[in-house]
C-alpha positions as a Markdown table, in Angstrom:
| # | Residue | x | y | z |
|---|---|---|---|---|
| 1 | Unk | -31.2 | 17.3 | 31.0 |
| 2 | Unk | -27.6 | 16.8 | 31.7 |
| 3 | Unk | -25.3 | 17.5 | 28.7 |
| 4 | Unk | -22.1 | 15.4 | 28.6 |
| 5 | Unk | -19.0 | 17.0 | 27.9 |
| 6 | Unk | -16.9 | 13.9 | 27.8 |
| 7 | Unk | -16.6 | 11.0 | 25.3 |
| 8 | Unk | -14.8 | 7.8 | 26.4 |
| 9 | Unk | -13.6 | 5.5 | 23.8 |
| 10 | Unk | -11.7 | 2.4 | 24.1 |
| 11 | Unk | -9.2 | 1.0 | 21.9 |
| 12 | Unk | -8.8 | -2.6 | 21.5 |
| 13 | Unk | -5.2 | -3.6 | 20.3 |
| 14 | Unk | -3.6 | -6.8 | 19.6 |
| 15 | Unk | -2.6 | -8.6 | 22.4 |
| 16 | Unk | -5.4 | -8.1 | 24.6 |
| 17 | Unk | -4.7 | -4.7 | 25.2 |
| 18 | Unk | -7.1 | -2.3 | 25.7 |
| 19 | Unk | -6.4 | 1.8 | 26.0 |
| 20 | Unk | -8.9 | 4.2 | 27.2 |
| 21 | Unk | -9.4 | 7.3 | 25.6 |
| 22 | Unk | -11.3 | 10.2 | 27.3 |
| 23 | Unk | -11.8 | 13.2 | 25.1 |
| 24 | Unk | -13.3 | 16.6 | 26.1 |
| 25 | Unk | -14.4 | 18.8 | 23.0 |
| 26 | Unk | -15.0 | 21.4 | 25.1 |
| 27 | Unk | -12.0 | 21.8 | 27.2 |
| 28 | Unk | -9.9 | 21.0 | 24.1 |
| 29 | Unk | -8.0 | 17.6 | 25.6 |
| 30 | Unk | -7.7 | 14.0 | 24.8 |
| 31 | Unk | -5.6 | 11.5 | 27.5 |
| 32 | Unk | -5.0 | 8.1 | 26.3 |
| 33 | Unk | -5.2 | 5.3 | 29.7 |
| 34 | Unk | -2.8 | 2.4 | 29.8 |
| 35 | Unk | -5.2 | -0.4 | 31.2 |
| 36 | Unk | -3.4 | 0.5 | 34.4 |
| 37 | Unk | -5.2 | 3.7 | 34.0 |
| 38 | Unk | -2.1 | 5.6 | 34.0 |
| 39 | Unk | -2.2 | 8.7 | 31.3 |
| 40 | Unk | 0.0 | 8.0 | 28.6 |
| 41 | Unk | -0.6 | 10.5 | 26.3 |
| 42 | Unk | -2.3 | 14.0 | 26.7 |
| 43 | Unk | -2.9 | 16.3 | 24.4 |
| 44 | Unk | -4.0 | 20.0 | 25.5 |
| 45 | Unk | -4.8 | 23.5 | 23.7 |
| 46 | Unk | -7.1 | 21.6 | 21.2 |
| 47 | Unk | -10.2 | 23.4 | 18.8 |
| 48 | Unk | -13.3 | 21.7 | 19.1 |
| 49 | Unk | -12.3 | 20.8 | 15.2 |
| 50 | Unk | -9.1 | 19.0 | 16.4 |
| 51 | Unk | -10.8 | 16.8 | 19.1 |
| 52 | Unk | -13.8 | 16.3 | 16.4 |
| 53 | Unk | -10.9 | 15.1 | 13.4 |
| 54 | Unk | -9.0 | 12.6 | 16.4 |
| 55 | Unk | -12.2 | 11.4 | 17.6 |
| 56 | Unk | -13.7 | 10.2 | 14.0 |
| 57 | Unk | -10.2 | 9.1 | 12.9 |
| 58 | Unk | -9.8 | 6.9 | 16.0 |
| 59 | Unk | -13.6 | 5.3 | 16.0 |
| 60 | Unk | -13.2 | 4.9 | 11.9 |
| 61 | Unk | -10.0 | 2.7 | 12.0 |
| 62 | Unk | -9.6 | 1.2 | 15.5 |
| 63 | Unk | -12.4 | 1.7 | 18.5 |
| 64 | Unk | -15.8 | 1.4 | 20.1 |
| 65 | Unk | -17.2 | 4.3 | 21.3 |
| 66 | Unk | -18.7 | 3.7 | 25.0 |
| 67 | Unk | -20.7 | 6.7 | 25.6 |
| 68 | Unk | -21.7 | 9.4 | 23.3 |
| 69 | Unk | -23.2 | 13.1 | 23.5 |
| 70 | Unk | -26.2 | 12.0 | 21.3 |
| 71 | Unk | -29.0 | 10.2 | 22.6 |
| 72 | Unk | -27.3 | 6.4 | 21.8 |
| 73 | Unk | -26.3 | 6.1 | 26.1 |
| 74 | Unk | -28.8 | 3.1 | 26.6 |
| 75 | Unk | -26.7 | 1.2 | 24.0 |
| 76 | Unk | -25.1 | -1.8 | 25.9 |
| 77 | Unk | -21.3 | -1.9 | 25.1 |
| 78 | Unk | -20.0 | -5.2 | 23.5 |
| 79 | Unk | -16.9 | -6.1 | 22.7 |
| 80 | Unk | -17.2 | -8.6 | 20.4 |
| 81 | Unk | -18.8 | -6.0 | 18.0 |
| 82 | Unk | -16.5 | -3.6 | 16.3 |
């Protein structure tokens, strides 16, 4: 059994724009993707806690997680559903 590390999140926004987050609990990061998938934020150094706190903040007020580290991965991701 594989055990992800990674958790990839996007973020709709008005305007059609969309930003891709890709957090990593373990190694403590979070980078924020421009739909060009250029990084434009990263954030480094983090607890497990920290990435935890960002993560619930950002899928409470403005996202749709994509994948996650429970056993949810055969969900189908649509947009339409927030």
């Amino acid at each position: 059994m594989i055990k992800k590390t990674k958790n990839i999140i996007a973020w709709l926004q008005s305007k059609a724009t969309i930003l891709k987050i890709v957090s990593n609990p373990k190694n403590g990061t979070i980078k924020i993707y421009n739909k060009k998938g250029k990084i434009i934020i990263k954030k480094t150094n983090l607890t497990k806690e920290q990435v935890k706190t960002v993560e619930e903040s950002l899928l409470r007020y403005a996202t749709k997680k994509l994948s996650e580290t429970n056993n949810r991965q055969n969900e189908k991701f649509d947009p339409m559903i927030s």
